[in-house]
Structures are given as C-alpha cells and as structure tokens.
C-alpha positions in Angstrom: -8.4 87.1 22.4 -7.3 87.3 26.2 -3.7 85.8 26.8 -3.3 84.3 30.2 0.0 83.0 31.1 0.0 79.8 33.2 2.4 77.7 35.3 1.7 74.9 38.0 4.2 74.2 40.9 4.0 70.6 41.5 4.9 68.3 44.5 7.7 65.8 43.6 9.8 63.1 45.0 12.7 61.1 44.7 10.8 57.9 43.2 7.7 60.2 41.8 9.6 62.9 39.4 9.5 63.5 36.1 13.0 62.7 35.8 11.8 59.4 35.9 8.3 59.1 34.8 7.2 60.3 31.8 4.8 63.4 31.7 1.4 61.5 31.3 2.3 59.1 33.8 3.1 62.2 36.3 0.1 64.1 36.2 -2.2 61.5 35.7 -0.7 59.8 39.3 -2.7 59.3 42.5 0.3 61.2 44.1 -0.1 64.2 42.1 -0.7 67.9 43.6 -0.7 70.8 42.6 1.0 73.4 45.3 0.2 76.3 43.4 -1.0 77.6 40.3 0.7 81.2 39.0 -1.5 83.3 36.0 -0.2 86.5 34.3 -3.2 88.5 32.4 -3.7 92.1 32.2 -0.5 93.1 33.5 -0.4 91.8 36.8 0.7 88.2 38.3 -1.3 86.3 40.7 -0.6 83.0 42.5 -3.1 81.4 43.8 -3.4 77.4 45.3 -5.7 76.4 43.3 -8.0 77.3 40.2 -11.5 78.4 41.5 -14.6 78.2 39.1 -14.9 82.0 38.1 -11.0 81.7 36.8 -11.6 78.1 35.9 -14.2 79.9 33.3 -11.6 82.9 32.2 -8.9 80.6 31.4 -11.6 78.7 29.3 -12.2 82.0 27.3 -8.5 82.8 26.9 -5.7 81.8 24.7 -3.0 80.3 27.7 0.8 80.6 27.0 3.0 77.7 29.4 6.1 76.7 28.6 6.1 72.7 27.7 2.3 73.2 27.4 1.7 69.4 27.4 2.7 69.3 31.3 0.4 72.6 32.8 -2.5 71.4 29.6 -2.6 68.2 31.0 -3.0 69.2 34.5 -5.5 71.7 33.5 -7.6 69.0 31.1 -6.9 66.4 33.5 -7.6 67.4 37.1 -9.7 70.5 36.6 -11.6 69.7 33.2 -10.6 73.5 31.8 -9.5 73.4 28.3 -8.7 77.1 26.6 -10.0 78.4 23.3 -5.9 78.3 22.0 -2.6 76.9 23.7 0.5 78.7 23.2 3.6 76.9 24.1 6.9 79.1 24.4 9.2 75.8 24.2 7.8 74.5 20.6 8.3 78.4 19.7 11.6 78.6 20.9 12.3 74.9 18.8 11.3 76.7 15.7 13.2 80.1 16.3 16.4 78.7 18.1 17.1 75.0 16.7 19.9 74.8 17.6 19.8 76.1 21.0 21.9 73.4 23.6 18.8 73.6 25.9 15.6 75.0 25.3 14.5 75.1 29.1 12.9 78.2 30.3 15.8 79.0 32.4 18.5 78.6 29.4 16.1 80.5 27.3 15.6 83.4 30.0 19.1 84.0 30.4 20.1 83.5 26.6 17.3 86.5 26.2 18.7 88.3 28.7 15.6 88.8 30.8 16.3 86.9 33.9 16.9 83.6 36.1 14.6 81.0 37.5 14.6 81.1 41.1 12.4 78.4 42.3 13.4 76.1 45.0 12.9 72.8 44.1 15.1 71.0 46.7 13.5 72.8 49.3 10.1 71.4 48.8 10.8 67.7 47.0 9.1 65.3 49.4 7.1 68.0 51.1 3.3 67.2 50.2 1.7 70.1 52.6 3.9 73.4 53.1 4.6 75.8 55.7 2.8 79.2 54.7 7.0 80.1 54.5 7.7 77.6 52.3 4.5 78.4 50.2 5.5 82.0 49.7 9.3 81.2 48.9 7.6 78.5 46.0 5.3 81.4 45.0 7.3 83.7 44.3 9.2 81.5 42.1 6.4 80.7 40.0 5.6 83.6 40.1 9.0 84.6 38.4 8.5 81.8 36.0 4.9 83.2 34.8 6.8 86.6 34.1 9.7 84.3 32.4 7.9 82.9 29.9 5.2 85.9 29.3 8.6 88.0 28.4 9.5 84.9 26.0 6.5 84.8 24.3 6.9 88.6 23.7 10.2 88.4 22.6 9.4 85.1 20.2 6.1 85.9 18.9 7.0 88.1 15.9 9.0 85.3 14.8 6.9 82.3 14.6 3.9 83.0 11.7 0.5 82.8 13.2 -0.3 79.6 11.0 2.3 77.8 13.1 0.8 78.6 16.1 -2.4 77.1 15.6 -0.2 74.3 14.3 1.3 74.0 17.7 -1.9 74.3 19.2 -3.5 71.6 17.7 0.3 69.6 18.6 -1.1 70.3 22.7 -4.3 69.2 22.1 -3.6 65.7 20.6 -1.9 65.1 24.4 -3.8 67.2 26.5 -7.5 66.2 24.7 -6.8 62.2 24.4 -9.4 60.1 22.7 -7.5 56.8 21.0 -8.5 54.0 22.9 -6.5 50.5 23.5 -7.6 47.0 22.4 -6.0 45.8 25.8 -6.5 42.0 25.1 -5.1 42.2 21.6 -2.1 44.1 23.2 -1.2 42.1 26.0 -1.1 38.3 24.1 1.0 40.8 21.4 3.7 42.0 24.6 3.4 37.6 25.4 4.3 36.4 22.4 7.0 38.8 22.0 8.4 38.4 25.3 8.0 34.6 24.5 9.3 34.7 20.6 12.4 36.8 22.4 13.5 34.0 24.8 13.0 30.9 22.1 15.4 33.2 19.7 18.0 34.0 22.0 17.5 30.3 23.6 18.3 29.3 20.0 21.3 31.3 19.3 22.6 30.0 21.8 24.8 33.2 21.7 26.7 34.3 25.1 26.1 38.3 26.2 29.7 38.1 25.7 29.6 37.0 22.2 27.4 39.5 20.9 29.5 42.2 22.1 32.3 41.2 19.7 31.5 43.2 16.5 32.3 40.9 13.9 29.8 38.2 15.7 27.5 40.3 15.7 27.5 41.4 12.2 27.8 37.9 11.7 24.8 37.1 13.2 22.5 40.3 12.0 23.9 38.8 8.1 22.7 35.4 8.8 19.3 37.1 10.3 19.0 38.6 6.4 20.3 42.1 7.9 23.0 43.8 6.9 24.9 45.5 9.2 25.2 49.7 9.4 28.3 51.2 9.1 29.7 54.9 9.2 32.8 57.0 8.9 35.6 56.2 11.0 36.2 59.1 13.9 40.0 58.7 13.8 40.4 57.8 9.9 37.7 59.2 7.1 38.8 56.9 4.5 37.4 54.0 6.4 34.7 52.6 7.4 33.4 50.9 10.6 30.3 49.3 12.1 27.5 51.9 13.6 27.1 49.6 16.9 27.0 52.4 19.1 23.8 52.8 21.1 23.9 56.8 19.7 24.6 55.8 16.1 21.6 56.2 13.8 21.8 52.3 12.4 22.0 51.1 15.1 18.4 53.3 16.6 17.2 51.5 13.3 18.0 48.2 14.3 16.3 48.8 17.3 13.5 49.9 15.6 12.8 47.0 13.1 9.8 45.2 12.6 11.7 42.5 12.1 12.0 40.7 16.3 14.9 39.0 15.2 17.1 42.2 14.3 15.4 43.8 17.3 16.0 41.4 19.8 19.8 40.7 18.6 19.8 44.9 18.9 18.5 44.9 22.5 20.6 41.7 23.5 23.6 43.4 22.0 23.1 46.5 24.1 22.5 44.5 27.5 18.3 45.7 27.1 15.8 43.7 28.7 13.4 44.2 26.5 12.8 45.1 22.6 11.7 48.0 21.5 8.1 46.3 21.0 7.8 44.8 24.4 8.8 48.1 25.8 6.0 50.1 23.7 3.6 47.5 23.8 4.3 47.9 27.8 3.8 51.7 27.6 0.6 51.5 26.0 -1.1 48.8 28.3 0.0 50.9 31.3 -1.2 54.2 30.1 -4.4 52.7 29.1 -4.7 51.9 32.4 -5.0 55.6 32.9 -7.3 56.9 30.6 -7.3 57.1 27.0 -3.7 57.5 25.1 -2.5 61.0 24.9 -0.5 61.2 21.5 2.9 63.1 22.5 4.6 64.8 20.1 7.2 67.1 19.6 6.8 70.6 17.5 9.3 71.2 14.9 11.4 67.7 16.7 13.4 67.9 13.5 14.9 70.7 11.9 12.8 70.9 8.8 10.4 71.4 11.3 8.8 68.5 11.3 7.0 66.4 14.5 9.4 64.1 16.4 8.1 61.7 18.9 8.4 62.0 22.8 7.1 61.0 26.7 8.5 57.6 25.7 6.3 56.7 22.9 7.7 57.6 19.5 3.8 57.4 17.8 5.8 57.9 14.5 7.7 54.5 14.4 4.1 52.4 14.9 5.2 50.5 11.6 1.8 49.9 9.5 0.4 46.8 9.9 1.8 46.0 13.5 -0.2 45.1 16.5 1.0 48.3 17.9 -0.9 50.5 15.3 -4.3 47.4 15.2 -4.6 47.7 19.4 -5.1 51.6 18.8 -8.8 52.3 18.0 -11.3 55.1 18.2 -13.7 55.8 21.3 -16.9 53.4 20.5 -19.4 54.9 18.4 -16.8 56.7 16.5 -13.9 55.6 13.8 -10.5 56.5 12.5 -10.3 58.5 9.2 -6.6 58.4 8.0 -5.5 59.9 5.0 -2.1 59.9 3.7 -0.2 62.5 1.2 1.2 59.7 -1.5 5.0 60.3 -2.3 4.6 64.0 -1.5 8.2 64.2 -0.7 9.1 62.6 -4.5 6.4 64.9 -6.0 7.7 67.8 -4.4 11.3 67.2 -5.3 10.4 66.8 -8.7 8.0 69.8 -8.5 10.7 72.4 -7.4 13.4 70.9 -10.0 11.1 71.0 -12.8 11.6 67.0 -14.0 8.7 67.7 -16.7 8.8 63.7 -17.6 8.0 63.1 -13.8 5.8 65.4 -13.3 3.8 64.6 -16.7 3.6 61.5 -15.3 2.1 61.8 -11.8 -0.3 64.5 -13.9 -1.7 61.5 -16.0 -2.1 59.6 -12.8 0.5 56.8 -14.1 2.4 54.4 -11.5 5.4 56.3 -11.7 7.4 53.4 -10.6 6.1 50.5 -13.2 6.9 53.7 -15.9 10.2 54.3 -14.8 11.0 50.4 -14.3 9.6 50.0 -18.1 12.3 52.4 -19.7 14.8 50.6 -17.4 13.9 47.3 -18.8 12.8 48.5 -22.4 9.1 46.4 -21.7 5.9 47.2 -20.1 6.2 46.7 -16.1 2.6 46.4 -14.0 2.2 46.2 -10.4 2.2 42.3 -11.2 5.6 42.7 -11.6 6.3 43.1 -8.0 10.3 43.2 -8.1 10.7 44.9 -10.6 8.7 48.1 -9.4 9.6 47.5 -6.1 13.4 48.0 -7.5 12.6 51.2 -9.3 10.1 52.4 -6.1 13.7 51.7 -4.2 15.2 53.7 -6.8 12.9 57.0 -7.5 12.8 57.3 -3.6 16.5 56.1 -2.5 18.6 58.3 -5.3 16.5 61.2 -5.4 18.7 63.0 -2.5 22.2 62.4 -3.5 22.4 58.6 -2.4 26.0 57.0 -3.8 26.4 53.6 -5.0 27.8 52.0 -1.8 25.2 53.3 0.3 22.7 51.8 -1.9 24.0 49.1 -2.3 23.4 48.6 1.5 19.6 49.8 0.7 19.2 46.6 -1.6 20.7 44.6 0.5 18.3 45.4 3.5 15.6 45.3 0.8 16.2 41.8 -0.3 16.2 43.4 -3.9 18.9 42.5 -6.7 20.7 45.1 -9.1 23.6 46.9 -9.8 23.9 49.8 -7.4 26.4 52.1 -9.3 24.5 51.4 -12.2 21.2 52.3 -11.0 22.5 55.1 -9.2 24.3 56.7 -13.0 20.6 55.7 -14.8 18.8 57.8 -12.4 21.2 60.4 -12.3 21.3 60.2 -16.1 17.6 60.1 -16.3 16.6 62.8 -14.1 19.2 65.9 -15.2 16.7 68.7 -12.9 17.4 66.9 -10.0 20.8 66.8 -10.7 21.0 70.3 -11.6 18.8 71.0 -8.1 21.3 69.6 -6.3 24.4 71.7 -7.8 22.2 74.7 -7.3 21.6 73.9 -3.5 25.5 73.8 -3.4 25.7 77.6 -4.0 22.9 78.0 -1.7 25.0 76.5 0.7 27.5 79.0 0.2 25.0 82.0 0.3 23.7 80.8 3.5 27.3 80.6 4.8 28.2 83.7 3.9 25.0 84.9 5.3 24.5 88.4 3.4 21.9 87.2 0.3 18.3 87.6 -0.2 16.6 86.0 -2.9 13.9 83.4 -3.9 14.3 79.9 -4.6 11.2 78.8 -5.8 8.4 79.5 -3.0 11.2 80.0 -0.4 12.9 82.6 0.2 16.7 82.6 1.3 17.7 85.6 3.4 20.8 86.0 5.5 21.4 82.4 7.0 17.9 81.6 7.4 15.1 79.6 4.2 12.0 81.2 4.9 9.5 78.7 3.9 6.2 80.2 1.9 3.9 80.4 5.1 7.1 82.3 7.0 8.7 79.5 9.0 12.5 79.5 9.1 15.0 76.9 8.3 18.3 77.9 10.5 21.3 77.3 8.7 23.3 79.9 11.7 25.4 76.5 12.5 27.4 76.2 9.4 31.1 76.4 9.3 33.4 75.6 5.9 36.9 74.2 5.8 37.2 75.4 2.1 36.1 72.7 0.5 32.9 71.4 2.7 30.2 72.5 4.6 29.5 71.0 7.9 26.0 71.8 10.5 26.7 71.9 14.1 23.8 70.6 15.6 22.6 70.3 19.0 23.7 67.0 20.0 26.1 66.1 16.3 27.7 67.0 13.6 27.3 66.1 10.0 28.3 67.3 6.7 26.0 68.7 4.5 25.9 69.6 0.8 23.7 70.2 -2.3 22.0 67.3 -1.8 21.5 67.2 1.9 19.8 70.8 1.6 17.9 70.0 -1.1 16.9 66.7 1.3 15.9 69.5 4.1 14.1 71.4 2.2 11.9 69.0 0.2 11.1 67.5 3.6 9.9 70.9 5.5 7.7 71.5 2.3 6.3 68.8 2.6 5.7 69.4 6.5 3.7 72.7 5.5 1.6 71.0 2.5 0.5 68.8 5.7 0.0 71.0 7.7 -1.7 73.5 6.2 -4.3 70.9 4.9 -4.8 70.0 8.7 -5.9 73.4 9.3 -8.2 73.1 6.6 -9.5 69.6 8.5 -8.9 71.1 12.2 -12.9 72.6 12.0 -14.8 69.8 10.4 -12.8 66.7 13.0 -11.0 66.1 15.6 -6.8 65.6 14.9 -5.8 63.2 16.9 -2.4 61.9 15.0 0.0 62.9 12.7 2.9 60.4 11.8 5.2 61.3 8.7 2.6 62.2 5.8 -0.3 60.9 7.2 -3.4 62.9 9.4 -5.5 60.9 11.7 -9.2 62.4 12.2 -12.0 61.7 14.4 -15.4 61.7 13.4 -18.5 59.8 14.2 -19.3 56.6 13.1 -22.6 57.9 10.9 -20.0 60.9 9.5 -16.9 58.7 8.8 -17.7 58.4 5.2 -18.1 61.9 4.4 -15.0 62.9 6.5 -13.0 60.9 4.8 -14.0 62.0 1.3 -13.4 65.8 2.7 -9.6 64.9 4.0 -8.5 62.8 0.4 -10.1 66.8 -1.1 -8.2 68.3 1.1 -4.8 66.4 1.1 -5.1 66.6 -2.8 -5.7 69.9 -3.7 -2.3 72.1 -3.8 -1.5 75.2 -1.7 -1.7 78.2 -3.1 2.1 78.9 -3.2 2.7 75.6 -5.4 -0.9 75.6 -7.4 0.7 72.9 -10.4 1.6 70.7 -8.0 0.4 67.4 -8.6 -1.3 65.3 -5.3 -2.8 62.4 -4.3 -3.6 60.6 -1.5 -5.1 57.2 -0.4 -6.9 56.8 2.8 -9.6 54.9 4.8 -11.9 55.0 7.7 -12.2 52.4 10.4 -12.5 51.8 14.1 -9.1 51.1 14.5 -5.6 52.7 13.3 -5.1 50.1 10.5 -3.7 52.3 7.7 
C-alpha cells in the first residue's frame, strides 16, 4: 500500500478556534478554510492550496498517516469527499506506546523523539482569511515541517503498535470521519424541555440557596434524602480518614454528574455553579450537530490504559445509559437499521477464565444464570430470575468483589443499589467461595513486583510480562514504566493522578484490556460484512440494510461468541438485537 502523509493548515480566529469549538463543529463551519494542504509520499514533501482531482484520486488509493486523524479525515470526507483505503493516526499510536506521556501533541512527541520542533506560526495568521504569498510560504513551510514531523513518528512508532491495532484505529477514524447515525430531532428536543423544565421545578422545590449546596454536609444531606449516597475518598493531608469526593476532578463526583437519575444530576451541576446537567448539555450537543449532518461518533484510541476507547469532542458516546432518550433519538439512515451485539459479562468470564474458578466456569459452560446459582448456595434454596433481589444481590456481588472490592466500599455499592445485606459478610463468602480469584490476586502482587523491578520475562497466561511492559496475546502493551514502591506499596503515576495499585488493581487492568482485544478482534471479523459505527464498553454497533439486518445480526452474536484463538475454552455469549434505532 502507498503511505501518504497529510496535514491541513487551517484559518482560525479568536471566537472560531478549536480551543473553543469542538472538532466537528470546526470543520463542518461556514467559516472554515483550508490555507493549505501539505502531503509527504515517495520521499519528497509538497504543499499545495488545495487538493486537485488527480491527487484527490492518489490519496483515495493510499493508506494516509495525520496526526489527530479525526481533524485532517474530516476535512478530507467532509469538504473534498476523499476517503483513503486505511487511516493511520500517529496520536492514537503514540496513546498506546507512551501512556503516560504528559502531552501527546506532535510537538511534545517530536521533541521527546528527538527529531525536531514545530515551527508554524499560528499567531501570525489567526484572523487572516486570505494571505500574502509571504505569509503563505512562511505557513507552508511549517506544514511542511509538520508532514516531515509526523512521517518520522510514524517510523519511529510503527514497529511498536501490532498491525491488528492499526486497522483497530482505522476503523476508530472512520466511525467520525464516515458518519451515518441519524437524530430523531423532535424526540430530542421535548427530551432537552422537559429536562430543562424537570431541572427548574426541582431546584424551585429545594428551595436550596447556591450558597447552601456548597456546604458539604448539606449537600450530602440532600444527595441522602435524594436516595444517593454520597462518594467519599482518602483524605490528602490524613490517610486514615476519609472525606467527601465533591471536587469537580474527583471520580464520584464525575459520577454524580453522570447519573441517570436528574435529581443527583441536577443537585451535581447546581452544586458546581453549572447551568445545565449533563443531559441538557448532551442532549444540546446532539440537536446542534444534527444540524450539521449526520453524528460523527468521536472516540478516543486506547482513552484508558488497558487500552480501551474513552469518549471525546464533547460527547462521551460511552455514558449514553441504555434506555435513555439520548441512546432512543440515535437511529440508523432510513432504509437501514442498527444491529447491536453485546459480549455478556465478558469481563466476569474472563476473570474467572484466567484464574481457573472451575465451579464458575462449569457453570457459564452449562449455560446456567450464574447469578440465581450463586444466590442459591448463598441462601441454601433454588433462586430464579423471579427472585429479582435476590439475584440482583449476588449479580452486585459476582461483579462488585471480583476485583479486590472491601467491605466499606461495598457497602457504599448497596447502598447506591438500593439492595440490603451484610457487606463484610458478602465480601468473606465470595472471597471464601471463589479461592482462584483470590489466589489471582496474590499472584498479580508478585507481578507487581516483577514489573517494578523491570528485568523479568515470562507468561502469565496468554500475556506475556517482559521488562515493565504486559504484552497482551495480539502484541499490545500495558505500561507499567510509572511505578514507584515505598517498601511496602506500589503506586502508578499517571498522566494527570496518582493512585495505588496492587494485586487486585492489576488483575482489574488486565482482565479489562482482555476483554478490549476479545472485542476487538471480533470487530475485525464484522469490519468486512457491515459498517461499525459504535463501540461503547462491550458492545459493537453495525450497520446493515434493512432487508440484511436479520442475517447481520445472527453473524455478530457467531462472532462475539466464539473465542479467540489464544483463549479457545473460553466460554461466550452475547445478547443482541437489530432495530432502526440505538435501543439496546
């Protein structure tokens, strides 16, 4: 395959910049322009003002390397209908290799790499629609070094990142650069009124000052009497103690935010002096990019550091909770439908896979509800899905405890849940009840240590642990460079935190990016046969014809359920459906 490597120079204001529009919403603008366009192939660079048609048709016969691909694939799809036969995007790369990289920016990249500085000048042409040929060749010449910048990153990345994750990052570009999900408009705008009306009637009701919810106790006060109990963490200045996660940064509070409940949202948003919930706000979004066009799904390659997808341009399409209006005004193109599948409890099935819980795993191999069978032992009689507490209990249990989860913490997950039971008694039967995980987890500790010490190379299961990287079975590392040990604990120095981790936070990590590749590598298998337009946790959203829907969806539940070949006794399933709109 041909490699071209691409990069647009844009015009850009104060008010019209992507520092405060969102990528979509930037190139998809009646402002935008392209000053120039810069292409590396065969050696040589080349800028040029714009794309003519015999290029136009080269480019469409060549696998194109950008850095942030969504932003020159856009432009490319968008404004000059040219869509390549493969996308290579040095920033997703650069996620994967470098995760914990402070900045993955071309110009933090090029001079971590050693291989030079960007040099265009952006504040000499912001507001300037039409050049001067001097200012055109001084812009030029910096695109021109940033073509050369990210060819010589690509070099230098692409014997790290395994060929099967670049066609995984390819079909990542595509889902924003290709759009085809459509928006129910109506159905989304009387959603974004009653919210906005539901918000005001709640807060009217309160009757709660700004300056009351920003006492803490107040507030906890008022997300209890909502049926929400409040998230706490570790105290900065004292580790013994604990104290409420209010901060707009702190992970419970982001899940506040994020609750499908309007009441926890809105006393969230109030809290933090926002306008609007996190529901009007999306619900916002999606009515003004539909206004556009049809929704490009953005997301983020290798977001997390097990590698999986983490949302992005504004629009986090992996927090659409099922059921919501958000996820029922989403629909498929007319004349074509949805077909969702979703990987059941692959996470739980892989945990007990790699730990060898036979009882588990004997289980799921009979097809039983592995919940009613484990709430049966518990209560010593025969629990159905009728039973709806009591499996919901032991579903909270089998998923909440499997990674190391301690009594207090859970006893904060029933609380949430509505559900009754003694935590540190739950947390001992399961612990009691499932000795391989426990075992997994005391192994991971020495792990932990190998990785630290960073001179080991052996397999654990299908991965393979060498230096201070897991190399999962299709090749793709797990960085583990950022650990540093006090003698008695391990802690990871991510990009923007800190946490500790131990057996069971590795074993967490590891399970999860497992998981990623079972995905992934079944959306390869689906990539020929329909179109991929959405990925969100477990679940792959296809495109197919109305007349073919049936039959596609048949071929993704075959797919999603028959193992890889690195884990052949692993046992899958998956549910799914096929409809005209994202209902799954």
């Amino acid at each position: 395959m041909n490699l071209i490597t691409l990069d647009f120079e844009t015009y850009f204001n104060s008010d019209y910049t992507l520092s405060k529009m969102t990528t979509e919403e930037y190139i998809r603008d009646s402002r935008f322009k392209a000053h120039c366009v810069g292409l590396h192939g065969h050696g040589a660079t080349e800028v040029i003002p714009t794309i003519d048609p015999m290029r136009a048709a080269g480019i469409a016969e060549s696998g194109v390397i950008c850095h942030h691909a969504q932003f020159d694939a856009l432009i490319l799809s968008h404004h000059c209908n040219i869509r390549p036969a493969m996308w290579f995007d040095t920033l997703s790369m650069a996620r994967l290799v470098f995760p914990h990289a402070k900045s993955h920016s071309l110009g933090a990249l090029a001079e971590m790499l050693g291989i030079g500085k960007k040099d265009v000048p952006y504040e000499s042409f912001k507001g300037v629609r039409d050049l001067s040929p001097e200012l055109y060749n001084r812009v030029a010449a910096g695109c021109a070094q940033d073509v050369e910048l990210t060819c010589a990153i690509f070099t230098k990345l692409l014997p790290y990142v395994p060929a099967e994750e670049l066609r995984i990052i390819d079909l990542t570009i595509r889902m924003f650069t290709e759009p085809t999900l459509v928006l129910d408009r109506e159905r989304m705008q009387a959603y974004l009124e009653k919210t906005q009306q539901a918000k005001e009637a709640l807060l009217s009701q309160l009757g709660v000052a700004k300056s009351e919810l920003q006492s803490s106790e107040r507030f906890a006060a008022l997300l209890r009497a909502a049926g929400q109990e409040p998230p706490v963490k570790v105290s900065p200045s004292d580790p013994d103690k604990q104290i409420y996660a209010f901060a707009k940064t702190d992970d419970g509070m982001k899940n506040l935010l994020e609750s499908p409940d309007e009441t926890i949202a809105t006393l969230a948003g109030a809290r933090l002096g926002q306008k609007s919930t996190i529901g009007e706000t999306r619900a916002q979004r999606l009515l003004d990019m539909s206004g556009r066009g049809a929704l490009p799904v953005y997301l983020k390659y290798c977001g997390a550091h097990t590698t999986r997808w983490s949302g992005g341009d504004a629009v986090n399409w992996q927090n659409f909770t099922r059921g919501s209006e958000l996820r029922l005004s989403i629909m498929a193109p007319e004349g074509y439908r949805l077909v969702i599948g979703d990987l059941a409890q692959i996470e739980f099935r892989m945990e007990m896979w790699l730990a060898g819980e036979e009882r588990e795993l004997m289980a799921l191999r009979a097809g039983q509800d592995v919940y009613c069978a484990a709430a049966s032992g518990f209560y010593g009689r025969g629990i159905t899905k009728a039973d709806k507490l009591e499996r919901q209990l032991f579903k909270t249990v089998l998923l909440g405890c499997g990674y190391g989860m301690g009594p207090e913490k859970f006893a904060s997950v029933l609380k949430q849940q509505k559900l009754e039971g003694d935590a540190e008694y739950l947390v001992k039967y399961y612990r009691t009840t499932h000795p391989a995980i426990v075992q997994l987890w005391k192994y991971a500790d020495k792990v932990l240590g190998f990785l630290y010490a960073g001179d080991h190379d052996f397999m654990w299961g299908p991965m393979r642990v060498c230096g201070k990287r897991i190399y999962l079975p299709n090749g793709a590392p797990l960085d583990y460079s950022n650990l540093t040990c006090d003698g008695k604990e391990f802690t990871a120095h991510g990009r923007a935190a800190t946490a500790k981790i131990y057996g069971a936070k590795l074993v967490e990590n590891v399970i999860q990016a497992l998981s990623r590749v079972v995905l992934s590598q079944a959306m390869l298998k689906m990539a020929p046969r329909g179109r991929i337009v959405l990925t969100c946790h477990d679940e792959v959203v296809c495109l197919a014809k109305e007349e073919e829907a049936a039959g596609m969806l048949e071929f993704v539940l075959a797919t999603l359920r028959t193992p890889p070949a690195w884990c052949p006794d692993l046992p899958l399933d998956a549910e799914g459906v096929h409809d005209a709109r994202y209902s799954k």
